[in-house]
C-alpha positions in Angstrom: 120.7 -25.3 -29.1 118.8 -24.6 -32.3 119.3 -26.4 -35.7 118.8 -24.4 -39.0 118.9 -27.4 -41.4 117.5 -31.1 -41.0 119.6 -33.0 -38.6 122.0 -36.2 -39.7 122.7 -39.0 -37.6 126.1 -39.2 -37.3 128.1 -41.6 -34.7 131.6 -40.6 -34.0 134.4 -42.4 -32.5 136.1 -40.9 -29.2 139.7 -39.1 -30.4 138.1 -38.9 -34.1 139.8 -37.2 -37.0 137.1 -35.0 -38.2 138.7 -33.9 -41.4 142.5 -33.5 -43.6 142.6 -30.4 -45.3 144.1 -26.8 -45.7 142.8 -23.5 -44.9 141.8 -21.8 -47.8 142.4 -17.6 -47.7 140.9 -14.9 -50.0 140.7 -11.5 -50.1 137.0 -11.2 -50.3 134.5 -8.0 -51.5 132.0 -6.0 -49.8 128.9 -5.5 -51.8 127.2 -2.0 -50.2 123.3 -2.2 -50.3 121.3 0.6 -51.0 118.7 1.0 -48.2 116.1 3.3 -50.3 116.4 0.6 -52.6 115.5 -2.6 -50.2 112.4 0.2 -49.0 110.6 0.0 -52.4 112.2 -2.3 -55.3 111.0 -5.9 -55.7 113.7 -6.7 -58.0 116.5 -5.4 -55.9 115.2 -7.2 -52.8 115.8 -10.1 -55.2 119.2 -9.0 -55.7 120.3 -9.4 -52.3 118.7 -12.1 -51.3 120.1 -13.9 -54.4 123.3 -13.0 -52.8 122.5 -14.7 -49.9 121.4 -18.0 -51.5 124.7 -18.0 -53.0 126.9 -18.1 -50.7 126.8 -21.9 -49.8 130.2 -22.1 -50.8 131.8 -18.9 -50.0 131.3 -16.4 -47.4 129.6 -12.9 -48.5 129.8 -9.5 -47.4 126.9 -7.0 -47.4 127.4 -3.5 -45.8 124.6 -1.5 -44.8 126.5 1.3 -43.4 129.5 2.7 -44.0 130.9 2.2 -40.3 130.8 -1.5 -41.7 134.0 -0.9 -44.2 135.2 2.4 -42.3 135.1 0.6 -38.8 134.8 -3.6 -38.8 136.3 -4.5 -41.2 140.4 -4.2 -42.6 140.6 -2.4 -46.1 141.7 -6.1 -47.6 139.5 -7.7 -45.4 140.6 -12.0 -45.5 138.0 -15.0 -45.1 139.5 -18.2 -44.6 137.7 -21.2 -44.8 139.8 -23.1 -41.7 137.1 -26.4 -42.2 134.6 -27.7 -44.9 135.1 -31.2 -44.2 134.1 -32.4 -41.3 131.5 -35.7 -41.4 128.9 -34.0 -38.6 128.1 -30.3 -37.4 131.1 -30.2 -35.9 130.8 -26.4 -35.6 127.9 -25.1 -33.7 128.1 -23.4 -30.5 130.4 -22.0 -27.5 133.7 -20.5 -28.6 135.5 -21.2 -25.3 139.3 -19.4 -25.5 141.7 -21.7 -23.0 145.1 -19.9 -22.9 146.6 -23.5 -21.6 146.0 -25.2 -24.8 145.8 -21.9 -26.8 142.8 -23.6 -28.2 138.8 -22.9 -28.7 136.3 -25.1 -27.9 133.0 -25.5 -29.6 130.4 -27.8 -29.1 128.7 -29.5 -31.8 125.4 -30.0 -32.7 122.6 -32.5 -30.9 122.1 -35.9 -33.4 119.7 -38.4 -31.9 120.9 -40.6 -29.7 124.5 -39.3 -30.0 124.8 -37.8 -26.6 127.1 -36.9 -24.9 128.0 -34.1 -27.5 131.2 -34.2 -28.3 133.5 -30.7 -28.6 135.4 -29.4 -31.3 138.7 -28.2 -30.4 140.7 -25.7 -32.8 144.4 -25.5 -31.8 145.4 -21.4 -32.8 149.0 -22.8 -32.7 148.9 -25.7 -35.0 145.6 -25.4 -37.1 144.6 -28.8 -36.3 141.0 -29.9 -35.3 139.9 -32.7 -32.6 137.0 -33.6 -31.2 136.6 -35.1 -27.7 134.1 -35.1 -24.6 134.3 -34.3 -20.9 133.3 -35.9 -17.3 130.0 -35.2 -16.6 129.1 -33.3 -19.4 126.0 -34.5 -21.2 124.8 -32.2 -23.6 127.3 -28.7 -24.2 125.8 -26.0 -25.6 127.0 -22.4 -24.8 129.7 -21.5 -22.8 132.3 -19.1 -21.6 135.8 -19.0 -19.5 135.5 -18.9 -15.5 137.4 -17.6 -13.0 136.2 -17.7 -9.1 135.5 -14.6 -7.9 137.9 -14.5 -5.7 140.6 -15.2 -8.0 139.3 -11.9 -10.3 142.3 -9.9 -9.8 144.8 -13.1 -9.9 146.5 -12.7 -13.6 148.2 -16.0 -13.1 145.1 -18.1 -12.0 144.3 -20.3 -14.8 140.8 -20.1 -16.0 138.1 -22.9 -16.3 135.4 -23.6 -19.6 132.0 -23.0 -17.9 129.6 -24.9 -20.1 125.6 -25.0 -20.1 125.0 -28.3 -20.2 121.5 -29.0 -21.6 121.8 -32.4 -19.6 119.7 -35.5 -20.9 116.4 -37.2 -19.7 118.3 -38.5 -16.5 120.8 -35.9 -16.2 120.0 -32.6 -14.4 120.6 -29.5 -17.0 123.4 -27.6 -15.2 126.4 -25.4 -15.3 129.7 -27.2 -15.3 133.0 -26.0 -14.8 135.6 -28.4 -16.9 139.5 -28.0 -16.8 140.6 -29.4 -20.2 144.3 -29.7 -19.2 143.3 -31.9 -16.1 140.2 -33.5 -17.8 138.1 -33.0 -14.9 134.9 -31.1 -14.1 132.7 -30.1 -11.3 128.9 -28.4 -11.4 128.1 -24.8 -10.4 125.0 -25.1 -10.4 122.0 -27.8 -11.1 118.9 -26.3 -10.2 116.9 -23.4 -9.6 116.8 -23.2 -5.4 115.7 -27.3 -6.1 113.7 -26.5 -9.3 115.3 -28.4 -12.3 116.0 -26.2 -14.9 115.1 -26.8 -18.7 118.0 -26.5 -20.7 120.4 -24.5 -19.9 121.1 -22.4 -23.0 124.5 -19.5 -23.0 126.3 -18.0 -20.1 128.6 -15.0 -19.1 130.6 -14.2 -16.1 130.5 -10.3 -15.0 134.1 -9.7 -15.0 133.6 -7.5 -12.1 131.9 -9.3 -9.5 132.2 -12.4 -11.0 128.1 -13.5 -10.9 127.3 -15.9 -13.3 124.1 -14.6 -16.1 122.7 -17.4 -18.2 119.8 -18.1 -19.9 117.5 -21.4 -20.0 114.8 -22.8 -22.6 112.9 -25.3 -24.1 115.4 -27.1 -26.9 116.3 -30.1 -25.1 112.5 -30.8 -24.6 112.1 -30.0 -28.3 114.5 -32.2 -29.6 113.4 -35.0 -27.0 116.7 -35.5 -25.1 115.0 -33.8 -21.6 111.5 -34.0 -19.5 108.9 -31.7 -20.0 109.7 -28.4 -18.6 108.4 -27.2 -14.5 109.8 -23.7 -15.3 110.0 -20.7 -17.5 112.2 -19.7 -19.7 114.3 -16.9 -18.1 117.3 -14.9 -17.0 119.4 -15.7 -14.0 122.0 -14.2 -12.1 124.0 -16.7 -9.8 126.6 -15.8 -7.2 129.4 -18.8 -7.1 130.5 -18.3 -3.7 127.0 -17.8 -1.8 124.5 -20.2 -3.9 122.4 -17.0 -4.1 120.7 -17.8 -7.2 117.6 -15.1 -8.8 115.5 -14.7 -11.8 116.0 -11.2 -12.9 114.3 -11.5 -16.4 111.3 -13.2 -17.3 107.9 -13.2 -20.0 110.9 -15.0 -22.7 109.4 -17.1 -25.5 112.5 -18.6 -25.1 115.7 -16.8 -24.3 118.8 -17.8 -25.6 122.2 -15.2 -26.2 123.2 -13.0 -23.8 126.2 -10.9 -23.5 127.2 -7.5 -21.5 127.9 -4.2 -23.2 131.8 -3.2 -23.0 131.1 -0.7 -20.3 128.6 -3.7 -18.1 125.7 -1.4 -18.6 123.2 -2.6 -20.5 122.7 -7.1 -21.0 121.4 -7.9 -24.6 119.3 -11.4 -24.4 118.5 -13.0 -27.9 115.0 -14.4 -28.2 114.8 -17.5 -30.2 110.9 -18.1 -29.7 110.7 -18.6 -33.9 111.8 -21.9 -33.6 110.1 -24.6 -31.2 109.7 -28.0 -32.9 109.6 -26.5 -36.2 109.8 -22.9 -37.4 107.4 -19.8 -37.3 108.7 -16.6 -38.0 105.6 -15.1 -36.4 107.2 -15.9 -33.4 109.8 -13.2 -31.3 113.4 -13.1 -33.7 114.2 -10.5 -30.9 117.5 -8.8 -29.0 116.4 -7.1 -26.3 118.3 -4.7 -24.1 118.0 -4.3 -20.3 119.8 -1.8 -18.3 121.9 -3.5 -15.7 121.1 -1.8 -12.0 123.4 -2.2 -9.4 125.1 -5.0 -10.9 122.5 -7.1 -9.9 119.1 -6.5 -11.7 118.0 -5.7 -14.9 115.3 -2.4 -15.5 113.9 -1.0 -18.8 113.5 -3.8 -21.0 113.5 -2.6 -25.0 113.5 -4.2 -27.8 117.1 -4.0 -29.8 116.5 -5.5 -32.8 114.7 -7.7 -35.0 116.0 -10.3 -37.3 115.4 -10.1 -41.1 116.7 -13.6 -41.8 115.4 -16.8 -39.1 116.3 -15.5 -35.2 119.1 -14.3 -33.2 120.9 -17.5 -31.7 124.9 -16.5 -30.5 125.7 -13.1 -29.4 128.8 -10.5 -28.6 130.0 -7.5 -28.2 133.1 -5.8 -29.5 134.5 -2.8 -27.3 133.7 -0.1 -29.9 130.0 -1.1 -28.7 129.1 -3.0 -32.0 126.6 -5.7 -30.8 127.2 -9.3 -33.0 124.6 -11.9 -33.5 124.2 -15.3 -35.7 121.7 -15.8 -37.5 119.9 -18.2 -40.3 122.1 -16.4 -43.3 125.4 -15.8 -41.2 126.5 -13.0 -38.2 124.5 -9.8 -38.5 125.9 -6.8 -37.2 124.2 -3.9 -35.1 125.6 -0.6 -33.6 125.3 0.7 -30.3 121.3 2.7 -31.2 120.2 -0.8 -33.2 121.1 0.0 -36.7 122.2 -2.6 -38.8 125.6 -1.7 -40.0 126.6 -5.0 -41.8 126.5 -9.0 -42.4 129.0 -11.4 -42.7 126.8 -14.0 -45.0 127.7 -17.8 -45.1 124.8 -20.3 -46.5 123.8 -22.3 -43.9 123.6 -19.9 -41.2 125.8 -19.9 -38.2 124.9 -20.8 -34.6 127.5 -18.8 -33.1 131.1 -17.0 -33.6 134.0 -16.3 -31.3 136.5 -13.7 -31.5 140.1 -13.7 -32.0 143.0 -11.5 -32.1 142.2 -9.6 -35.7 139.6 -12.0 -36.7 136.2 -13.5 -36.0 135.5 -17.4 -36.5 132.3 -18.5 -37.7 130.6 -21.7 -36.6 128.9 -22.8 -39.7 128.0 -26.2 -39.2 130.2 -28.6 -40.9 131.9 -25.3 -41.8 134.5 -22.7 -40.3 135.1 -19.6 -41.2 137.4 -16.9 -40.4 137.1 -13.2 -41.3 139.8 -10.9 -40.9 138.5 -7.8 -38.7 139.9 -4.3 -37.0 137.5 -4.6 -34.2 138.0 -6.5 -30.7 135.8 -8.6 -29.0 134.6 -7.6 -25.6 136.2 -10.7 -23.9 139.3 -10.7 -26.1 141.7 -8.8 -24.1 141.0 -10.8 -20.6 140.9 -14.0 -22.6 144.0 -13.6 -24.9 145.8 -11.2 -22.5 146.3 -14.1 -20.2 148.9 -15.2 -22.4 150.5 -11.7 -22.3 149.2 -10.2 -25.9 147.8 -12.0 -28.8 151.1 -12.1 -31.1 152.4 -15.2 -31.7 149.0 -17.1 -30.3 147.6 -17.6 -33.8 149.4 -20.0 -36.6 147.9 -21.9 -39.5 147.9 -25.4 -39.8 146.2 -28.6 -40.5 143.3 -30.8 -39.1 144.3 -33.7 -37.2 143.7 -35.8 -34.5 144.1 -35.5 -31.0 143.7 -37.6 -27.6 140.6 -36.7 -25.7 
C-alpha cells in the first residue's frame, strides 16, 4: 500500500454512495515518442513530460514502440472515465474478478484512523459503485481469486477473494479468504512458521499447483497502523493444504507486485524501496525477474526494468507476454526482453489495474479509468471463463449504492 499524493481524512458511512454520475467515453490519440529524441533534446524531454503533467483530467497515451499501436491497443482505441467523483481514494488496489456478483473488487486507500478499509465494488452488469467491508478484514491491500487446490480442475466450484490484509497494531497481517456472496471469511495464513509478518503486500495463486506467492513489506509500519517489523521483506511460497510455508526470495528493499508469466516460467516482483516514509528516488524503482524451478523455487534473479516516473507498485501480465505495471504517471508497459513499448498516462498515478474482457481498468485514486485494449490479461480467461465467455458480462451503468 503506497500513496502517491498527501493523504485526506475521510470517514465513510457503511453502504455509502460514493458518487452519481455517467461514464464518460472518448476515442482518445496516441502520441508516438521519438526515442533518439528523449536520448539528447532538453526541450523535447520537456515535451513529454508536459504531456504528462497534463493529463490530470484526461487520460494520455504515449507509444514507445510500435507493438504499442500494432499489438495493445484497438485502432480506435476508447478511454472511459467510469468514476471522478468519489469523496476518498476509493480506487487503489486489488482488482478481485468474482463471477457470482460479476463484480471487481478494489480496496481503497489507508486514511488515519479509518480502518478497517473499506472496498470498492464495480458491478460489470449495472455500472454501479458501492463500497462495503468484510469479517475480519482489517486492512485490504492486494489481492487475487482462490480456488483450493483440490478444487483446480472443478469448473463449477465457486471461487473465493484472497486478500492481503495488512492487519492493524492488534491484528495479525494475514491472508484471508472472504466469500462476498456469503459475507464470511476465514485466514490462510497469519504468520510466518509463528513469525508475524509485516504487511502483507499482493498475492497470486499458481494455477497449477495451486501454492500461494505473496509478497510482505514495511507500509503498515510506515503509515503507523502496525508494530515495528521482526522480519524481512520477502517472497513466499505457501501450500494451502500442508501449512508448508518458505521464503524463496529475499535481499528486497521492499517487495511489493508480483505476477507469473503466461507460460508460469519466470515471477516478476516489483520493488517499491523508493518510498518509505517519504520518497527517494535513489532508492530501488525495480521489476525483477526470477526463473521459477520446479514450481517451487525461484533461480537467476535479474533486474527487468526500471522506472522512469516514482516505482513499480501493481503488476500483470497479458498472454502475448506484455508485462503491465502502475506507476507515479499511470500503467507503464514492457515486453517480454524489458523494453518499454508504451504508457497509458493518467495524472495522479495509479496504484494498480485489472483486466477485463477488451479493456483494462485503471485505479486512479478518486478516479477510474477504462481503456479499450486487444490484448488479454493472463488471469482473464480462468476468471471470466467461469461464467462461460466474457459476452454479455460487461454493461454500462451508473454509481449507486449497495448493501454491504
Amino acid at each position: 500500500m503506497l500513496s502517491l499524493e498527501q493523504r485526506v481524512r475521510y470517514s465513510i458511512p457503511r453502504s455509502a454512495l460514493l458518487c452519481d454520475c455517467n461514464e464518460f467515453i472518448n476515442m482518445a490519440s496516441v502520441t508516438s515518442v521519438n526515442l533518439l529524441a528523449l536520448a539528447t533534446s532538453a526541450p523535447y524531454i520537456n515535451q513529454i513530460q508536459a504531456i504528462t503533467n497534463a493529463s490530470t483530467d484526461h487520460l494520455s497515451l504515449l507509444s514507445y514502440n510500435s507493438a504499442f499501436t500494432d499489438s495493445i491497443l484497438p485502432q480506435n482505441v476508447s478511454v472511459t472515465l467510469v468514476s471522478n467523483e468519489s469523496p476518498f481514494n476509493a480506487f487503489h488496489e486489488a482488482g478481485i474478478y468474482q463471477h457470482s456478483t460479476n463484480s471487481i473488487y478494489i480496496s481503497s486507500n489507508y486514511g488515519p484512523s479509518n480502518l478497517p478499509i473499506r472496498i470498492s465494488v464495480y458491478d460489470l452488469s449495472t455500472g454501479q459503485i458501492r463500497n462495503t467491508t468484510f469479517p475480519n478484514l482489517a486492512a485490504a491491500n492486494g489481492g487475487t481469486t482462490y480456488i483450493p487446490p483440490n478444487q483446480l480442475h472443478n469448473t463449477t466450484y465457486p471461487p473465493y477473494m484472497l486478500w492481503c490484509d495488512e492487519g492493524s497494531l492488534t491484528a495479525p497481517s494475514q491472508l484471508l479468504a472472504v466469500d462476498p456472496s456469503t459475507n464470511t471469511s476465514f485466514p490462510l495464513l497469519t504468520s510466518f512458521l509463528g513469525k508475524p509478518f509485516a504487511s502483507v503486500n499482493d498475492v497470486r495463486q499458481h494455477p497449477v499447483t495451486g501454492d500461494i506467492w505473496f509478497t510482505d513489506a514495511y507500509y503498515g509500519w510506515y503509515q503507523a497502523f502496525r508494530p515495528e517489523p521482526v522480519i524481512p521483506p520477502q517472497v513466499y511460497r505457501f501450500e494451502p493444504l500442508t501449512g508448508v510455508v518458505q521464503v524463496v526470495a529475499t535481499d528486497f528493499d521492499q517487495s511489493n507486485g508480483i505476477e507469473f508469466s503466461p507460460d508460469l516460467r519466470t515471477l516478476y516482483v516489483t520493488d517499491t524501496g523508493a518510498q518509505h516514509w517519504s520518497a527517494n528516488d535513489t532508492r530501488p524503482a525495480t521489476i525483477y525477474a526470477f526463473d521459477v524451478v520446479g514450481r517451487k523455487t525461484l533461480a537467476n534473479r535479474r533486474v527487468f526494468a526500471y522506472s522512469d516516473v516514482g516505482f513499480p507498485d501493481g503488476i500483470h501480465c497479458d498472454t502475448e507476454g506484455n508485462v503491465w505495471s502502475s506507476m507515479a504517471d499511470g500503467v507503464h508497459i514492457w515486453n517480454e526482453d524489458g523494453v518499454l513499448i508504451g504508457k497509458l498516462v493518467a495524472g495522479g498515478g495509479s496504484n494498480n489495474f485489472a483486466f477485463l474482457p477488451g479493456a483494462v481498468l485503471i485505479f486512479n485514486n478518486q478516479k477510474l479509468w477504462k481503456v479499450g485494449i486487444n490484448v488479454e490479461g493472463r488471469e482473464l480467461a480462468r476468471d471470466f471463463g467461469l461464467r462461460g465467455g466474457s459476452a454479455g458480462l460487461i454493461r454500462g451503468g451508473t454509481f449507486g449504492s449497495g448493501k454491504d
